[in-house]
N, C-alpha and C positions, 0 to 999 in steps of 0.2 A: 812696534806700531800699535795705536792704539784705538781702537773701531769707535763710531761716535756713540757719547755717551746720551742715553732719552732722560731726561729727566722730566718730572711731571711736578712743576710747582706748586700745583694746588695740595696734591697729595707728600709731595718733599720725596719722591722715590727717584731713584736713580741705577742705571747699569750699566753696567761697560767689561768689553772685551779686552784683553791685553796681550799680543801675540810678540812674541822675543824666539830668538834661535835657542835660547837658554827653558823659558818658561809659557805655559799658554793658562791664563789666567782670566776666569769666569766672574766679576763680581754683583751683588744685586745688593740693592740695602732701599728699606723704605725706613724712615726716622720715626714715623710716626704709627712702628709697627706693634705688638705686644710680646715680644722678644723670641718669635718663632727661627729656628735655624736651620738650614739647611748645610754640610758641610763636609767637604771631599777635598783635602788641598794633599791628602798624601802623606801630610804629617799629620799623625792621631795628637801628639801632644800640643800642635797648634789650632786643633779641631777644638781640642778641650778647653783653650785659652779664648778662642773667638768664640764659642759659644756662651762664656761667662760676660764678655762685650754684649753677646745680643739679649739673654735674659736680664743682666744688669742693668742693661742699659736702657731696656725696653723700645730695640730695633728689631728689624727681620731682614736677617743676613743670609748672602745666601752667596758660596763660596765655592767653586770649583777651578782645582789646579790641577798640572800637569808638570813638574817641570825634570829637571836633571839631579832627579834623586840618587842618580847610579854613581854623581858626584860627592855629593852631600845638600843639605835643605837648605843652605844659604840662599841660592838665589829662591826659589821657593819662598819662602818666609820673609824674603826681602820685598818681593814683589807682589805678594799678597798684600803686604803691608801701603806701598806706593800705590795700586788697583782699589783699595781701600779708600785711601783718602784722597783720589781723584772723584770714585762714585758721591764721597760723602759731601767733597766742596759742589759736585754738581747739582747732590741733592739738595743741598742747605741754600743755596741759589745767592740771593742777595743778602741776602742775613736779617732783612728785615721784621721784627717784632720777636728774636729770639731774644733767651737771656744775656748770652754772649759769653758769661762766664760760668764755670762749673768748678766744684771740688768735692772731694771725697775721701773719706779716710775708711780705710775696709780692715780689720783683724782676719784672721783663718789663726785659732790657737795660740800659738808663741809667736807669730807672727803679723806686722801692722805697716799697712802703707799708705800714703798718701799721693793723689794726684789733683793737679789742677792743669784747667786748660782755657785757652781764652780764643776763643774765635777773630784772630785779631787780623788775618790778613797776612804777618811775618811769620815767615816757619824758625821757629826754634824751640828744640829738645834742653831740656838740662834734664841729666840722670844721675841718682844718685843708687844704685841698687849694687850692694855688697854681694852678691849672690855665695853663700857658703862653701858650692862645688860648682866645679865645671860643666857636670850631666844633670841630666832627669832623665833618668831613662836614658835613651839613646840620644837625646834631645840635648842640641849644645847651648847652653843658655845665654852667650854672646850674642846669637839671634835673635832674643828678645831687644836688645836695645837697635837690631837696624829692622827689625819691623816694626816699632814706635817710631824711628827714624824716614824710613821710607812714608809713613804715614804724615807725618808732620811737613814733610817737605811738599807734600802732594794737595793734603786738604788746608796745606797754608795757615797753619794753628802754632800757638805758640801753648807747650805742652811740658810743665815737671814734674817729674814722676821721683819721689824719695823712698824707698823701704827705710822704714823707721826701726823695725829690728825684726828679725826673723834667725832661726833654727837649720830651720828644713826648707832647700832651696825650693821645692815645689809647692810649699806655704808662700814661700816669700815670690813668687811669680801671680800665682792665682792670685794672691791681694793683688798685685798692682793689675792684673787683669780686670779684677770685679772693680777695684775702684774708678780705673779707667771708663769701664761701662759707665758709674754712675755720675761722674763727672762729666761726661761724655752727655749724658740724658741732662743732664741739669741744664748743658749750655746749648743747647739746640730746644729744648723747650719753648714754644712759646709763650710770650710772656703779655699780657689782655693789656697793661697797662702801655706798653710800648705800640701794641696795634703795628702800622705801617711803618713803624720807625726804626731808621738803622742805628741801634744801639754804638753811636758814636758822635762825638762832639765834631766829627771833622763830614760829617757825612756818609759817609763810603768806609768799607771793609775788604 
């Protein structure tokens, strides 16, 4: 069940509750924030990953989970990810006078990723991330692609993410985090020339 989301248009802030048998899920994000975070989901390694979303990105995130760790972090990280991009399409409202589109190529040493995302209304992921191993740490990195996933299906974006070449799985994760951020800030941006306009030929997003 999911408690109502406030969203505040003027400011683009938004937060929502998320309570499941499985997870109980805290989210806040203001778009228009300078990339302050706040963040307790339980998983350190995906504290590490949304915090480089919120300075990247230059949001103010603010993250608290609970869920059925004693299983493993799937549903956790699944559902952060989905609590994420329900705050963020509430925050982002009608879409009127952003960029709509974003991308971003980010390096971390041997490692280079690219993302783009387009505020388009259809949820779809394409991924293409080799990842070298299976862990980071305790951290199964299969979770990264259904917390892009739960996210994409949620804030209703259509989102590809490529690692271009990387080494070291925990290089080749952080780039696609930082670039996400800044892809993420490019297309939520306002944009002076668009003003009240839904950056769309058909109207509506």
């Amino acid at each position: 069940m999911n408690a109502a989301v406030q969203p505040d248009v003027l400011a683009r802030r938004a937060s929502l509750r998320r309570d499941t048998a499985e997870t109980k899920i805290l989210v806040g994000v203001d778009l228009d924030g300078s990339g302050q975070a706040r963040l307790a989901s339980g998983v350190p390694f995906l504290d590490h990953m949304l915090d480089q979303i919120a300075r990247h990105g230059l949001v103010d995130l603010e993250v608290e989970a609970h869920g059925d760790l004693h299983i493993d972090a799937h549903h956790t990280v699944e559902d952060v990810g989905i609590t994420l991009g329900q705050a963020v399409a509430r925050a982002v409202g009608d879409k009127k006078g952003i960029r709509r589109y974003g991308h971003a190529y980010v390096p971390l040493d041997e490692a280079l990723s690219r993302v783009v995302i387009d505020f388009s209304g259809r949820p779809e992921l394409v991924w293409h991330v080799p990842f070298t191993r299976a862990m980071i740490g305790s951290f199964d990195v299969d979770l990264v692609h259904e917390f892009f996933q739960g996210f994409v299906n949620h804030a209703q974006v259509t989102l590809h993410v490529d690692n271009l070449r990387g080494d070291n799985a925990h290089h080749q994760c952080e780039t696609v985090f930082k670039a996400f951020g800044r892809a993420f800030r490019m297309a939520v941006e306002r944009d002076a020339r668009m003003a009240d306009t839904i950056p769309s030929t058909k109207g509506s997003l």
